[in-house]
FILO-501991 format. One record per atom (N, C-alpha, C): residue in one letter; x, y, z. Coordinates in steps of 0.2 Angstrom, whole numbers, padded with zeros to 4 digits, always signed. Example, Ala and Ser with C-alpha at 12.3 -4.5 7.8 and 13.67 -1.06 7.14 Angstrom:
residues 2
A+0066-0028+0039 A+0062-0022+0039 A+0066-0016+0039 S+0064-0011+0035 S+0068-0005+0036 S+0064+0000+0039 
END
This chain:
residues 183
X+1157+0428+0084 X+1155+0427+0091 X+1158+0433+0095 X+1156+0437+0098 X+1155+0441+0103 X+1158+0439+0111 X+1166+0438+0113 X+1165+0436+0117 X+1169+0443+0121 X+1168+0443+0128 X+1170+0446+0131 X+1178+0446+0134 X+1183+0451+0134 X+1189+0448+0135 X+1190+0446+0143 X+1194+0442+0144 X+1195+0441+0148 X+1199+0445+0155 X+1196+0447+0160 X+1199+0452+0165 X+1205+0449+0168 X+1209+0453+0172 X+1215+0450+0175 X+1211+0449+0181 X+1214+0445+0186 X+1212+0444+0191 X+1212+0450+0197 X+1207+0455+0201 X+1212+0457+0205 X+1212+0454+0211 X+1218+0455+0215 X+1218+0453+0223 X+1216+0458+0230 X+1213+0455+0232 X+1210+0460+0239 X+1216+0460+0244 X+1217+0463+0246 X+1222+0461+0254 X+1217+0470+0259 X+1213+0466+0265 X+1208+0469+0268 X+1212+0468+0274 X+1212+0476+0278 X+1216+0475+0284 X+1210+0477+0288 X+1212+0477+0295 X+1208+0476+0299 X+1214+0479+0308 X+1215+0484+0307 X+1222+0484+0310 X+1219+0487+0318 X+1224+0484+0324 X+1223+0483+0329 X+1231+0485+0333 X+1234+0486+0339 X+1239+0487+0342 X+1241+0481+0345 X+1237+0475+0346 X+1238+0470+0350 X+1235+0465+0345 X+1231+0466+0341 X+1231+0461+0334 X+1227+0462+0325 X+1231+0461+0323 X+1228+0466+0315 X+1227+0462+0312 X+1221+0462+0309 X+1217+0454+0308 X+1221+0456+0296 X+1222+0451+0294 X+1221+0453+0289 X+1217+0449+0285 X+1215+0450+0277 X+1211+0445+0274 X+1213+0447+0264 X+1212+0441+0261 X+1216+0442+0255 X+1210+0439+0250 X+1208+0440+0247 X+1201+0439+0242 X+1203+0439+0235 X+1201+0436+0230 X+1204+0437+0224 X+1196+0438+0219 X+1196+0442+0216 X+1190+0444+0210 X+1191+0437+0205 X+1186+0433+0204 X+1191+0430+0197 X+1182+0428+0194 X+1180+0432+0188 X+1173+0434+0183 X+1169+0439+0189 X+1172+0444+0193 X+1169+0446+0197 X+1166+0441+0204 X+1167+0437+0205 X+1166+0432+0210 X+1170+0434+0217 X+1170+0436+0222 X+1175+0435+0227 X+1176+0426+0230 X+1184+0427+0228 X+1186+0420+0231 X+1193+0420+0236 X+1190+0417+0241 X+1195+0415+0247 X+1204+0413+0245 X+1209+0418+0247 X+1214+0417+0248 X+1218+0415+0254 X+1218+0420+0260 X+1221+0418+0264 X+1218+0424+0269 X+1221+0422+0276 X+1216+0425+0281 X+1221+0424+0288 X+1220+0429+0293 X+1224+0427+0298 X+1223+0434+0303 X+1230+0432+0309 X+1230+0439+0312 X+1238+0441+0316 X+1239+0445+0312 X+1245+0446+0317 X+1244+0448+0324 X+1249+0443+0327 X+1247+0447+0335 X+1254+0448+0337 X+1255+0453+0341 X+1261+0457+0344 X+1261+0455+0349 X+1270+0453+0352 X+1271+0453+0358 X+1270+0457+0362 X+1270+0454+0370 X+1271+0459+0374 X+1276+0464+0374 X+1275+0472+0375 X+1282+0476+0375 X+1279+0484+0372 X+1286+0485+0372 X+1283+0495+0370 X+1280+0495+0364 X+1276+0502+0365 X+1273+0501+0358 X+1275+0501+0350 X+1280+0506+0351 X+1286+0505+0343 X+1287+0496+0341 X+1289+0494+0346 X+1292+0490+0343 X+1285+0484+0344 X+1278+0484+0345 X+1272+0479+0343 X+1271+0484+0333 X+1271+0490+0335 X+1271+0493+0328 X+1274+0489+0323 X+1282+0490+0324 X+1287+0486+0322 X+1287+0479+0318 X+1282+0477+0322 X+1279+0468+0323 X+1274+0468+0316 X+1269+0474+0320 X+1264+0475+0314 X+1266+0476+0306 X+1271+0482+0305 X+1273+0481+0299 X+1278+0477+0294 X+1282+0473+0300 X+1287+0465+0297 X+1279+0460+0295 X+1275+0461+0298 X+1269+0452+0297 X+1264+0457+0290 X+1263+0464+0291 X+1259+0467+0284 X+1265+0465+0278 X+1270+0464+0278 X+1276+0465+0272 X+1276+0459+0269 X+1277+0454+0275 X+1277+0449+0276 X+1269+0446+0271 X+1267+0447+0274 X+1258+0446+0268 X+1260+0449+0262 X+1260+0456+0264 X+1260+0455+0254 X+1268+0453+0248 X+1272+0453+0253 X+1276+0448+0249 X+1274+0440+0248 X+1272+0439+0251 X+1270+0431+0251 X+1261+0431+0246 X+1256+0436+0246 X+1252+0436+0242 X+1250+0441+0236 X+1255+0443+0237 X+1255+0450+0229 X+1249+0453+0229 X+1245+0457+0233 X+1240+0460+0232 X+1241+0465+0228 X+1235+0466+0223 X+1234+0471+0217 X+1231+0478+0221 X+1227+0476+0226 X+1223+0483+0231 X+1222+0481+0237 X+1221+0485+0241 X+1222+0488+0246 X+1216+0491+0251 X+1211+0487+0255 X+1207+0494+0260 X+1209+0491+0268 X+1208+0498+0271 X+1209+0495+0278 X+1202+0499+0280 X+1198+0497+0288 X+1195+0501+0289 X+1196+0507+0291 X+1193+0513+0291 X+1194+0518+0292 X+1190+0521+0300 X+1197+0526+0303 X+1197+0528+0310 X+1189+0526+0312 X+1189+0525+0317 X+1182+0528+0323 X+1183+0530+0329 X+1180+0532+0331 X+1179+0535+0337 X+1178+0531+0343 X+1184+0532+0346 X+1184+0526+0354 X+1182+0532+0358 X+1180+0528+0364 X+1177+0530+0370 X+1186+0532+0376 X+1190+0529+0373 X+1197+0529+0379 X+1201+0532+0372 X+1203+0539+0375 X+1207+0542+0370 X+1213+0538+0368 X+1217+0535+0372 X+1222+0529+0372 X+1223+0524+0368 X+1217+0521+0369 X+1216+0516+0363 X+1216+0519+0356 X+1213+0523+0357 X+1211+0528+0349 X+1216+0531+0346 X+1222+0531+0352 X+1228+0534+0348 X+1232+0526+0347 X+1232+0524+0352 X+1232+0516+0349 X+1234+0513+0341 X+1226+0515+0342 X+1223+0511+0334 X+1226+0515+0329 X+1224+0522+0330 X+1228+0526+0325 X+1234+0526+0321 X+1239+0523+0326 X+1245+0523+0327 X+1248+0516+0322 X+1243+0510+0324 X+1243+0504+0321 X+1240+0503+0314 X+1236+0508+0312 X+1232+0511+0307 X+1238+0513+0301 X+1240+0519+0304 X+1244+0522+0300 X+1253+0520+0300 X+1255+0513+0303 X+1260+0508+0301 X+1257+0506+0294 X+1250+0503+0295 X+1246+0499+0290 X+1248+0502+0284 X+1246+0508+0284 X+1244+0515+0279 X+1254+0512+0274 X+1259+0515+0280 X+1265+0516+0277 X+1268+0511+0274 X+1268+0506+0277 X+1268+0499+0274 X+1266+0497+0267 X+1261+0499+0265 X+1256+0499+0259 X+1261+0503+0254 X+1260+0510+0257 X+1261+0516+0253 X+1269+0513+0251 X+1273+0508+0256 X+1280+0507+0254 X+1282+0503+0249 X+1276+0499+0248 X+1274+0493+0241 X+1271+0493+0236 X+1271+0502+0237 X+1267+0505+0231 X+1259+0502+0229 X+1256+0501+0233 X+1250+0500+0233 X+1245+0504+0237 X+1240+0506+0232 X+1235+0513+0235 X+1230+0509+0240 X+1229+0513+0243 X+1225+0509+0248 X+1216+0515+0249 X+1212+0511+0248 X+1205+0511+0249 X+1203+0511+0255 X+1199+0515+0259 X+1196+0517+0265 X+1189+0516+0265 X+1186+0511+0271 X+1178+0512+0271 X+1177+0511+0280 X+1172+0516+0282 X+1169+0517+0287 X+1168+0510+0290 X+1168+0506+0297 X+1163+0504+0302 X+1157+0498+0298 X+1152+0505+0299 X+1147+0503+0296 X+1145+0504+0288 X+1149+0505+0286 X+1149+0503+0279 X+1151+0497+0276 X+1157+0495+0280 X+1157+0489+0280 X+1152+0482+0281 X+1149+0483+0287 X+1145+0478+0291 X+1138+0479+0285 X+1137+0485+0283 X+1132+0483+0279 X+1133+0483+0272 X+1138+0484+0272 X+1142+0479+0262 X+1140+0470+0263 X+1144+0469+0271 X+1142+0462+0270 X+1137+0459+0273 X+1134+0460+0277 X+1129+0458+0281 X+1121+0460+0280 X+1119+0467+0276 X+1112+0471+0273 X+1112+0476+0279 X+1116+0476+0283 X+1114+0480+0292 X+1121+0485+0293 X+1119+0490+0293 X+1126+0493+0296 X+1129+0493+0305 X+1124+0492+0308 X+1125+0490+0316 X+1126+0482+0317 X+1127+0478+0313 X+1129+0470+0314 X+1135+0470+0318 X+1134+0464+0322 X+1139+0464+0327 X+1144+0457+0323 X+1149+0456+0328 X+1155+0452+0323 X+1153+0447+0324 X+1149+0445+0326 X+1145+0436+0325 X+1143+0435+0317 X+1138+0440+0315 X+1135+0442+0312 X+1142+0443+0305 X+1145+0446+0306 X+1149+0447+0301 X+1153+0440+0299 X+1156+0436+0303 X+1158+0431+0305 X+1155+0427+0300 X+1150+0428+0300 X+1144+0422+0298 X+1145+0422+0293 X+1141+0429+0289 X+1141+0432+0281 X+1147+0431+0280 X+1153+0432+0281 X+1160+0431+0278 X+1160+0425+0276 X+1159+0418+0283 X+1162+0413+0279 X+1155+0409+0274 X+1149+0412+0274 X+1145+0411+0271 X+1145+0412+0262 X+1147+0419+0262 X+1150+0422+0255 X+1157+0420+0252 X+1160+0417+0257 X+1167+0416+0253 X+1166+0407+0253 X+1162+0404+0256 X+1161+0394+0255 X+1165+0392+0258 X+1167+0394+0265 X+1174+0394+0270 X+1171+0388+0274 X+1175+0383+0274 X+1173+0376+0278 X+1171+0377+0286 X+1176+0385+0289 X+1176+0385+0296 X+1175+0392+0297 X+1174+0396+0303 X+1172+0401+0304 X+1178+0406+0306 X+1182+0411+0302 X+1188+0414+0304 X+1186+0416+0310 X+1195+0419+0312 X+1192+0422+0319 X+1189+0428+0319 X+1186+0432+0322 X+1183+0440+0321 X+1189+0444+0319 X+1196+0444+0321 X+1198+0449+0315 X+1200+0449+0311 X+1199+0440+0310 X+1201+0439+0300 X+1195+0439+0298 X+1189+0438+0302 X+1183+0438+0296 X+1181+0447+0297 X+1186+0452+0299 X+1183+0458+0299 X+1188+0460+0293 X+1193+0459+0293 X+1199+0459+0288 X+1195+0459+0281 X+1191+0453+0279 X+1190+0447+0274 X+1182+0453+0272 X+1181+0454+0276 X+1173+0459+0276 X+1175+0466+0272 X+1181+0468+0275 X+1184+0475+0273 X+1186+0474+0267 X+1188+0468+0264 X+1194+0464+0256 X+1185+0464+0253 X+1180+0464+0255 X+1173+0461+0252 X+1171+0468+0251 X+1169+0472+0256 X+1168+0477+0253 X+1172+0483+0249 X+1179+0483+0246 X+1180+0484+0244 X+1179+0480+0235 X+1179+0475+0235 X+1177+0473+0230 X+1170+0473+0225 X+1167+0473+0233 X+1159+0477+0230 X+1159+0484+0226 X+1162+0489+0231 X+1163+0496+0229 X+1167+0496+0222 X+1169+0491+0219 X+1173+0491+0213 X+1169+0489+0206 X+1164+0486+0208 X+1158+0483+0206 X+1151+0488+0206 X+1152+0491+0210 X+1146+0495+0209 X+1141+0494+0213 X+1143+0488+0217 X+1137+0486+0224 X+1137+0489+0229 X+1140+0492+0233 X+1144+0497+0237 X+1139+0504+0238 X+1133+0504+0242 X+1130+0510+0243 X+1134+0513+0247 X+1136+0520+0243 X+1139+0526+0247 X+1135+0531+0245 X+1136+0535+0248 X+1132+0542+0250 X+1133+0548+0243 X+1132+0552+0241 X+1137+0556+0238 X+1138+0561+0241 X+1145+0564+0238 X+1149+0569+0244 X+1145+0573+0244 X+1145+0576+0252 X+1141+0581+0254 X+1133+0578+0255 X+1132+0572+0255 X+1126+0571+0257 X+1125+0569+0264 X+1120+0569+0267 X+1119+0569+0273 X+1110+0563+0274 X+1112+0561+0278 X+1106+0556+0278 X+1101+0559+0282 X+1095+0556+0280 X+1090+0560+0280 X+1086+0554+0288 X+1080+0554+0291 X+1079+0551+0296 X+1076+0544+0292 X+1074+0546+0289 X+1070+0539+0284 X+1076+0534+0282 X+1082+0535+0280 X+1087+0532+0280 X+1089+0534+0272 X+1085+0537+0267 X+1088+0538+0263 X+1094+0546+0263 X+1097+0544+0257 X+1102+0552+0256 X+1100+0554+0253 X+1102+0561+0253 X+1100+0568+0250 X+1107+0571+0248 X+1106+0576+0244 X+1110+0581+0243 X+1108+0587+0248 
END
């Protein structure tokens, strides 16, 4: 008999980082199935920015102490419309980043709308819609909040992308107006 061995489990921990609240979401692969661990959102006090950062880093440490994630995605920058906010996010972003890198854990980057259409078949889905497909694909009794089901989306699309479901582009491709890629 021919069986196959058994894989270890990995664990997802998918951020979703924010200055005023960073949504996180924790997935575990078990026969390739994504399965619901934990989900939430750190939110920061009012006060200067260092020390909401500060907040942000103690509650990501805090998570992966208490769930041992194997991997790591967050989503990756966009472009805001208020240069402020954008240095904002960035800033909260790349806590996220060092945090990770401090636990020796690599961390996986996916675009916006790579994400929304990992989980939802649509790249422009708004967080209702994402909301939805998350607590739909994970068997979730109640509906997270938007930035733990944005968090739990980014932990999902990484897991796809380790599987092979994950449409990415090849490097140096450019999309064409019919919606396919080219070289």
């Amino acid at each position: 008999m021919n069986e196959r061995p058994i894989e270890p489990p990995r664990r997802i921990l998918g951020i979703d980082p924010g200055s005023r609240i960073t949504g996180y979401g924790v997935i575990e692969l078990v026969n390739a199935r994504p399965v619901y661990v934990a989900s939430g959102c750190i939110r920061t006090a009012d006060g200067a920015l260092e020390q909401r950062l500060a907040q942000i880093y103690a509650g990501l440490a805090e998570v992966v102490g208490l769930h041992r994630p194997t991997e790591v995605s967050v989503e990756r920058v966009f472009l805001a419309k208020n240069p402020d906010s954008a240095l904002k996010l960035g800033q909260a972003r790349g806590v996220a980043l060092v945090c990770m890198a401090n636990h020796g854990l690599g961390i996986a980057e996916y675009a916006a709308r790579q994400i929304k259409q990992a989980v939802t078949g649509q790249g422009g889905a708004d967080k209702s819609q994402v909301q939805h497909m998350v607590t739909a694909i994970l068997n979730l009794s109640a509906t997270p909040q938007a930035d733990a089901a944005d968090a739990l989306a980014i932990a999902l699309s990484h897991a796809y992308a380790g599987q092979g479901l994950l449409a990415t582009p090849a490097r140096g491709a450019r999309r064409r107006s019919s919606g396919r890629w080219r070289l």
